[in-house]
N, C-alpha and C positions, 0 to 999 in steps of 0.2 A: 454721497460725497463724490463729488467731480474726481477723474480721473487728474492723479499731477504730473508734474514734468510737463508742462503745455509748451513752455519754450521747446523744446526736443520734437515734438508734434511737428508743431508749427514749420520748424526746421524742416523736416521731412516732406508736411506737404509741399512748402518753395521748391523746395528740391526735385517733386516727383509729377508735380498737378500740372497740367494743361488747361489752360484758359478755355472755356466752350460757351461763355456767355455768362451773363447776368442771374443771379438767383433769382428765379422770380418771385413776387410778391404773394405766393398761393403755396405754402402758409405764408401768414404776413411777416414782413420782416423787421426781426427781434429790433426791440426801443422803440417801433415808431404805432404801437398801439398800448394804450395804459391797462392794461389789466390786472394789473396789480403782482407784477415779475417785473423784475431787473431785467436791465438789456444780456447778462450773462445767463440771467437763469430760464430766458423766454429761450435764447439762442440754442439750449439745451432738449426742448422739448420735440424739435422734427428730425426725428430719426427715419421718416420715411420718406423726407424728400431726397433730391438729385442733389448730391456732392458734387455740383458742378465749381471746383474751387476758383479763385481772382483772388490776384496779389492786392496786397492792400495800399497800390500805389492808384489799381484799379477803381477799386471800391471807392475810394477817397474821390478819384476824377467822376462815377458815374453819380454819386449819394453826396459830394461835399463833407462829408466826415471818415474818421478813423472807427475801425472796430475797434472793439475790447481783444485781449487775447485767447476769453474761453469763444468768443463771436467767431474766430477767425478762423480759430480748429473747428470748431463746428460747421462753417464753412464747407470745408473737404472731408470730412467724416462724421460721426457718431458717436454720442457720448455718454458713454451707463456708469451705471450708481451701486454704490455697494447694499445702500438700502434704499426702500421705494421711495421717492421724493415724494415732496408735498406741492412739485408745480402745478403737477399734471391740474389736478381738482381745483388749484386758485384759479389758474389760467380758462378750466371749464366753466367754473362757477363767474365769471365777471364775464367773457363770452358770450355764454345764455345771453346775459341782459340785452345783445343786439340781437338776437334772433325778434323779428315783426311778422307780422300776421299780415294781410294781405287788404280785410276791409271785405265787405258783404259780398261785392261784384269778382274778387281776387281770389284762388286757393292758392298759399302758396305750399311746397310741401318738398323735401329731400328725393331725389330720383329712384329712391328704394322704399316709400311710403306704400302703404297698401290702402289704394285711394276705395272708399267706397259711395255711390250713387245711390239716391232715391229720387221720389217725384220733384221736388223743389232742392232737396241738397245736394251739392255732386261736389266729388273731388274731394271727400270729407276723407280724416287722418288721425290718427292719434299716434304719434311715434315717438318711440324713445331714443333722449338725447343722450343722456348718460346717468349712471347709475355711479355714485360714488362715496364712500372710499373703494375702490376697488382694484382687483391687478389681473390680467388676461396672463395665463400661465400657460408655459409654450412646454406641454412636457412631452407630446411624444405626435406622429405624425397622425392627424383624426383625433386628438384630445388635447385641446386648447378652451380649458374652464375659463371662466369667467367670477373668480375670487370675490366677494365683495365681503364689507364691513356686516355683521348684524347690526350696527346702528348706519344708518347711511342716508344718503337723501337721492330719490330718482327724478332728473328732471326728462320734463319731454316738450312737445309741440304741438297743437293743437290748432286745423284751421281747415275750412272748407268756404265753397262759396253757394250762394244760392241764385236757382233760376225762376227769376220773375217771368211767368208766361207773356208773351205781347199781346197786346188789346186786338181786339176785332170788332169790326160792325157788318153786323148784315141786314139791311131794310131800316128799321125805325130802332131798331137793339144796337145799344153798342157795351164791349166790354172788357173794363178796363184792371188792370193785377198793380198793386202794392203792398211794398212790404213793411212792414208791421211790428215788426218784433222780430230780434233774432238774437241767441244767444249760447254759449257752453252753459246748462244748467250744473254739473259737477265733474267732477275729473276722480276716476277712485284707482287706487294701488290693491292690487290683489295677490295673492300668494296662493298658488295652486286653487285657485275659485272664490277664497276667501277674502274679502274686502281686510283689509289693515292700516288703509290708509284712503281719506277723502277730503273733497275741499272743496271748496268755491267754484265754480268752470272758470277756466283762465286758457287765453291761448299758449302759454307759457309755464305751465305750474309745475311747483318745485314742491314734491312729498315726501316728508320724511319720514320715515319707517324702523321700525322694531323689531328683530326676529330672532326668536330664541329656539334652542332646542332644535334645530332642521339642517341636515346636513346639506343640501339640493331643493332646488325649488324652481318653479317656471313664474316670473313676475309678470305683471298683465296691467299696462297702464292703458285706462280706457274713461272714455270722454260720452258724456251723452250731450248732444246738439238739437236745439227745437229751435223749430222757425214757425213766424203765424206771418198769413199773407190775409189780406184784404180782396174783396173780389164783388165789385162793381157792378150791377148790368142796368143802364139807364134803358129804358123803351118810352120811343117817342109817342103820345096819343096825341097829338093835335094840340088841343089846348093845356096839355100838361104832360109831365114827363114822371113817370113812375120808376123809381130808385130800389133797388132792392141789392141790400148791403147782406154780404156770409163772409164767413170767415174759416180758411183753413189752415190747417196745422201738421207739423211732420218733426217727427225725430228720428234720430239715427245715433245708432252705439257704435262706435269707433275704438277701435284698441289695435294693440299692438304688444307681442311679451318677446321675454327674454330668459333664456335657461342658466341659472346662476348657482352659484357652489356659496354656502352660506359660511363664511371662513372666519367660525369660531374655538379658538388652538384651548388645547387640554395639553400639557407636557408632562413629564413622567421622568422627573430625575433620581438618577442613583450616584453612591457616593462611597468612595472608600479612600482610604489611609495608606497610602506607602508606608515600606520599613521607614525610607530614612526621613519622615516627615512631609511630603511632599500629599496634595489633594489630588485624587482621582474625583471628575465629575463625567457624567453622562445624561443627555437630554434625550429622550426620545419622542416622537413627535408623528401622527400617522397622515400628515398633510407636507407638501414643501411649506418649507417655514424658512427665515432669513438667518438666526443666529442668536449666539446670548453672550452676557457678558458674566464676568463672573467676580467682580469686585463692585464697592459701593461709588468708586469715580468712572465707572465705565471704560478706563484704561484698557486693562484686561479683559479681552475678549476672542467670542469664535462665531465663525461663519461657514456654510454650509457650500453647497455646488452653485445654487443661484445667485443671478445679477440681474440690473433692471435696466429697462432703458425708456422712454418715452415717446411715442407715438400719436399720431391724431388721429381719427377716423375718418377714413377718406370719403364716406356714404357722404359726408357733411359737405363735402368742397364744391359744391353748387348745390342749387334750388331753383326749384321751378316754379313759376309762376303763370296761372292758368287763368283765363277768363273767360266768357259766354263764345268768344271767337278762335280766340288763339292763347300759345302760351311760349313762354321764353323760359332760358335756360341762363342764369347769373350767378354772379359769384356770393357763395354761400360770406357773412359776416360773423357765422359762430360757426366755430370749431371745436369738437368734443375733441382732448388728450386723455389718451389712457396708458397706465404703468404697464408694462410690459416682464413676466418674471421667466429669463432663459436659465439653461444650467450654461455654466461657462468655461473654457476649458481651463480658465486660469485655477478652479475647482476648489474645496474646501480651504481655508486660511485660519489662521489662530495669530492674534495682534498683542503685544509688537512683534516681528519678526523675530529679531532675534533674542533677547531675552523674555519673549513672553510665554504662553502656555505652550504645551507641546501637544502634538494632535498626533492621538493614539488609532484611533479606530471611526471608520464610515461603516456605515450600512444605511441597507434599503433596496428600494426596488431596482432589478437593469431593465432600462427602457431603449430604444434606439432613438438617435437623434433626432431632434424636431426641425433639424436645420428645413427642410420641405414648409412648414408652416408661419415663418419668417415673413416670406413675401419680400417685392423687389424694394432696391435703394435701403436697403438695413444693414450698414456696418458694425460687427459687435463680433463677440469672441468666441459664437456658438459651439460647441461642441460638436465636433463633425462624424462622430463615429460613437456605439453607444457608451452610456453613464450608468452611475448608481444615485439615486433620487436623495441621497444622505437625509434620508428621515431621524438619522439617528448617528451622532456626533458626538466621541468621546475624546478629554483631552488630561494632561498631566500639570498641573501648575504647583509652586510654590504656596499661593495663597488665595484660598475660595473662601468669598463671605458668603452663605448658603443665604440670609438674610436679602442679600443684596443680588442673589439672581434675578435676571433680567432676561427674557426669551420673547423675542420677536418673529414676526411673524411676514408673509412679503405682502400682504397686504396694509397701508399705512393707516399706523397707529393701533393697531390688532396686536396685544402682546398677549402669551398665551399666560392660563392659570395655571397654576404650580400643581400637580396633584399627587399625592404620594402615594406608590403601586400599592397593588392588593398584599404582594407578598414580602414588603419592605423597601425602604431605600440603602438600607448601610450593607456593604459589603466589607467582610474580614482581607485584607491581602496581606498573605505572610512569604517572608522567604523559602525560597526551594530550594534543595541540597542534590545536586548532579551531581555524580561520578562515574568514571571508567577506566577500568583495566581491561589490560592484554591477560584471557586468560588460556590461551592455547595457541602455540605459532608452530611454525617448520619455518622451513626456507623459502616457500613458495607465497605462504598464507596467513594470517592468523586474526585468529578472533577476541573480538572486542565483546564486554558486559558495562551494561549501561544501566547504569539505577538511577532512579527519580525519587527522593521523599520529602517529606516535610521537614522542615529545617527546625521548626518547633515542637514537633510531636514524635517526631520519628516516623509517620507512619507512612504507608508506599501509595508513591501518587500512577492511578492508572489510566492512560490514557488513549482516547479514541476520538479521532481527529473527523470521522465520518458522521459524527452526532450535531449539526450542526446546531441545536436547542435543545443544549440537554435537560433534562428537565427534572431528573434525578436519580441514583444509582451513585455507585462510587468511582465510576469514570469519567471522564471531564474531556472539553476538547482541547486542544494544544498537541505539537508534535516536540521531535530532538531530531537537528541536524547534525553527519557525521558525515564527512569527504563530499558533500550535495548527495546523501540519501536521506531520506525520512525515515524514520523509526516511532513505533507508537509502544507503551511500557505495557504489559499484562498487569493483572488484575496485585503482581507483590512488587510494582516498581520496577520490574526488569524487561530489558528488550538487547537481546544478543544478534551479533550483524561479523559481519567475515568481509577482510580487506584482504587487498593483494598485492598494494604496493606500499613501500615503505617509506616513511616518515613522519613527521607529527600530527595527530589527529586533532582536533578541536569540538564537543560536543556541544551545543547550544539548545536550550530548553525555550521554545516560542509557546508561552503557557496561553491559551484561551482566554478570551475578555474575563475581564473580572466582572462584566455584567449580565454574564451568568453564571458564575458560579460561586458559591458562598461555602467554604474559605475559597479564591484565589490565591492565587500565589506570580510572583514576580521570575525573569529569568534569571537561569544563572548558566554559569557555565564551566566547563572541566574539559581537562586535557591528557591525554595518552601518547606512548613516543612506541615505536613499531620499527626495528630493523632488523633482516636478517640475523648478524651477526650475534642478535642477543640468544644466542643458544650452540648449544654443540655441534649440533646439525649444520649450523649454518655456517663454522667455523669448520667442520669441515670440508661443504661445500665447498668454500670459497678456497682451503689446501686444494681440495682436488682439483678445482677449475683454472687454479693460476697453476698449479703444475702441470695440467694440458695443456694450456696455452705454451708454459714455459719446452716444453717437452723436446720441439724440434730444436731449438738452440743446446738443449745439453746434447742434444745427439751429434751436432754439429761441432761444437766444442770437443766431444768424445773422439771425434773420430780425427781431427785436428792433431790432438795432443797423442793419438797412435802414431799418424801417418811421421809427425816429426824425429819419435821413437823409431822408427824401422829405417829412416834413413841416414839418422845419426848425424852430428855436427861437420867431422869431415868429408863426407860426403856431398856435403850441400855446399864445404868450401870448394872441393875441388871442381864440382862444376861450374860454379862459379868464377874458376881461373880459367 
């Protein structure tokens, strides 16, 4: 789904872009090749070219037409998808069909082909075009897989040329080379050595493949090429000329592989019941995957760290074309696009915003940022500092149809199967019962008891915040905040803590997922009031501190009410006269 708000975009690039030239035509430019995308949905697909942006007062005087308005952002930026599109693979699939072969005397071949040489064949190739469905995953710097479907189709290219020897004569001999035959006898797909797919020879061939059960693989598309030549030697005797006809032959295996991550999703959902009616769900998943839904209209849903964007492979953007003499270097007419899966820093989401599910908990791996394996001219939201790979996304909603889960995967059309853990799905969550008093103060200090238990059973919840899998015992993770300390409860519910300044406490219970521990339990919370004053001690503190304070005024007042005593009223009049 196209990012919205394009008018706001738009706005922005007027505002900020500088003219620096014409887009050029490499990748082609969106509407004016039919490949079967929209002029919106083609203009989406070059996230690796130069945002060199032009006002569309520009574009209009140098092309004679107006852009669309997702043409126009795309123009001056980059545009990613919440989930992997399906251009990438239309746009490569209809592409292919212009890629040409060269013709006996031509090889042509991609600047990064691994050409190989025999006696008559040279500049032989077999290179892979693209491999698709698939998604190049940007997850950390030196690991960027290569995701694809177990059902998919790999296309490649296939083409060499051959060297006809030139004739010679020496004396009454002469001898002459023609070629005869020449052809791709087959083209096979192989999975770590094993053929799985074969066909026809085709300079072009498109194989579709099967793979089950394989986590990793090294794919290996390889072409065998024969050529038969003809070879002449007339010798002259006088009156007759003696002809003698042979015939030679040469083949060559050409291949070319690719190390590919075979991305078939197993998920692993658990599930529990809030008090007040409300579905707890969780996916777990040990690959990036895209997100799920959790109703039968798709409405409600959740999404993970990753986002997509679309790129081409730049190997493609010329070809060279080689002959007996020389060879040139043009502009390539297919272009492979490939989905692209980053984490982003807009990061986990649960839709709709606001009344939709609530996102309780991420996990997963911290990896540091892959922003380094990007590559230049890629506008996009990368995440600049490290992440957590959210293999594992839990959230709170009103209404889960367990039926109607949906888990997606980021490679397109790859949703994952449902599978229900070794050790169950349902988890219990019940109410927690916190409390805390003041159960020892003075004037300086006092202490606080903090109990934790089950609100249904009674019994003492104990907890240990350092386990972070707990696996079983009668401790659990989860902590109790009190004034910003942490507190963890012993083994009967209890955990005692000493404050020192006065006022109202507030105790919060942050209980550990409920997807490990079976009961769970929900937070709750309790409050405690702490002031001096609430004791004898403190009440007399406070007599004696305000009578120190007050001390020099009575003495002042004391000695006041002497001095007027000693000198008596007439006294004071008469000096006064």
């Amino acid at each position: 789904m196209i990012h919205r708000q394009l008018s706001v975009l738009i706005a922005g690039l007027l505002a900020t872009s500088l003219v620096t030239g014409i887009v050029a035509a490499d990748p082609p430019r969106p509407g004016t090749e039919e490949n079967g995308l929209t002029e919106n949905e083609s203009a989406t697909l070059w996230s690796r070219d130069a945002d060199n942006y032009i006002t569309q007062a520009e574009y209009r005087q140098q092309y004679g037409e107006n852009r669309s308005a997702v043409h126009q952002v795309a123009n001056g930026t980059d545009i990613t998808f919440k989930r992997p599109p399906a251009t990438a693979a239309t746009w490569t699939r209809n592409d292919f069909e212009d890629l040409d072969a060269g013709g006996p005397d031509t090889s042509v071949h991609p600047p990064h082909a691994d050409l190989e040489d025999g006696v008559f064949i040279e500049d032989a190739h077999a290179t892979i075009f693209a491999v698709q469905p698939s998604t190049r995953g940007h997850l950390e710097s030196g690991e960027t897989p290569l995701y694809i479907a177990p059902n998919g189709t790999m296309r490649g290219f296939v083409d060499y040329r051959v060297r006809v020897p030139n004739g010679s004569s020496s004396g009454n001999t002469t001898i002459s080379w023609s070629l005869t035959e020449h052809e791709i006898e087959e083209v096979r797909l192989k999975k770590n050595g094993e053929t799985i797919a074969e066909r026809d020879g085709a300079h072009t061939p498109a194989l579709d493949y099967q793979i089950e059960d394989d986590w990793s693989a090294n794919l290996t598309l390889e072409a065998e090429i024969h050529v038969r030549l003809k070879k002449t030697v007339r010798t002259d005797l006088g009156d007759r000329t003696d002809v003698d006809v042979t015939y030679q032959t040469e083949s060559r295996n050409v291949s070319d592989s690719i190390a590919v991550e075979i991305y078939d999703l197993s998920a692993y959902p658990y599930y529990a019941e809030y008090p007040n009616g409300d579905a707890g769900v969780a996916i777990f998943q040990s690959r990036p995957w895209q997100g799920y839904t959790l109703t039968e209209d798709g409405e409600a849903r959740v999404r993970g760290i990753w986002r997509f964007y679309t790129a081409r492979n730049t190997n493609w953007d010329t070809l060279v074309r080689s002959n007996r003499t020389d060879s040139a270097t043009v502009q390539s007419d297919a272009i492979p696009v490939y989905v692209h899966a980053y984490p982003s820093r807009i990061g986990p989401r649960a839709e709709p915003v606001r009344d939709g599910p609530e996102l309780i908990e991420t996990w997963g791996t911290d990896r540091p940022s892959p922003v380094g394996t990007i590559g230049e001219n890629i506008n996009i939201d990368i995440v600049n500092q490290s992440y957590t790979t959210t293999y594992g996304v839990a959230v709170r909603a009103e209404n889960v149809d367990r039926e109607a889960l949906h888990v997606a995967g980021i490679v397109r059309g790859v949703n994952a199967s449902i599978v229900e853990p070794a050790a169950g799905s349902e988890r219990q969550l019940r109410r927690s019962n916190l409390t805390v008093e003041v159960i020892q103060q003075n004037q300086s200090q006092a202490t606080l008891r903090v109990e934790l238990r089950d609100n249904q059973t009674g019994a003492p919840i104990a907890l240990d915040d350092s386990r972070q899998y707990p696996i079983g015992g009668t401790t659990r993770n989860g902590y109790i905040t009190v004034a910003d300390q942490r507190v963890e409860t012993n083994a009967s519910g209890v955990a005692i803590m000493t404050i020192d300044e006065p006022g109202i406490y507030t105790a919060r219970y942050h209980p550990g997922s409920w997807l490990g521990h079976d009961p769970a339990y929900v937070s709750d919370t309790a409050t405690a009031r702490w002031h001096p004053l609430g004791t004898i001690d403190g009440w007399f503190a406070l007599v004696f501190e305000v009578g120190w304070q007050l001390l020099p005024f009575f003495v002042m007042f004391y000695a006041g009410k002497r001095l007027l005593r000693m000198l008596g009223p007439e006294d004071i009049f008469q000096r006064n006269s």
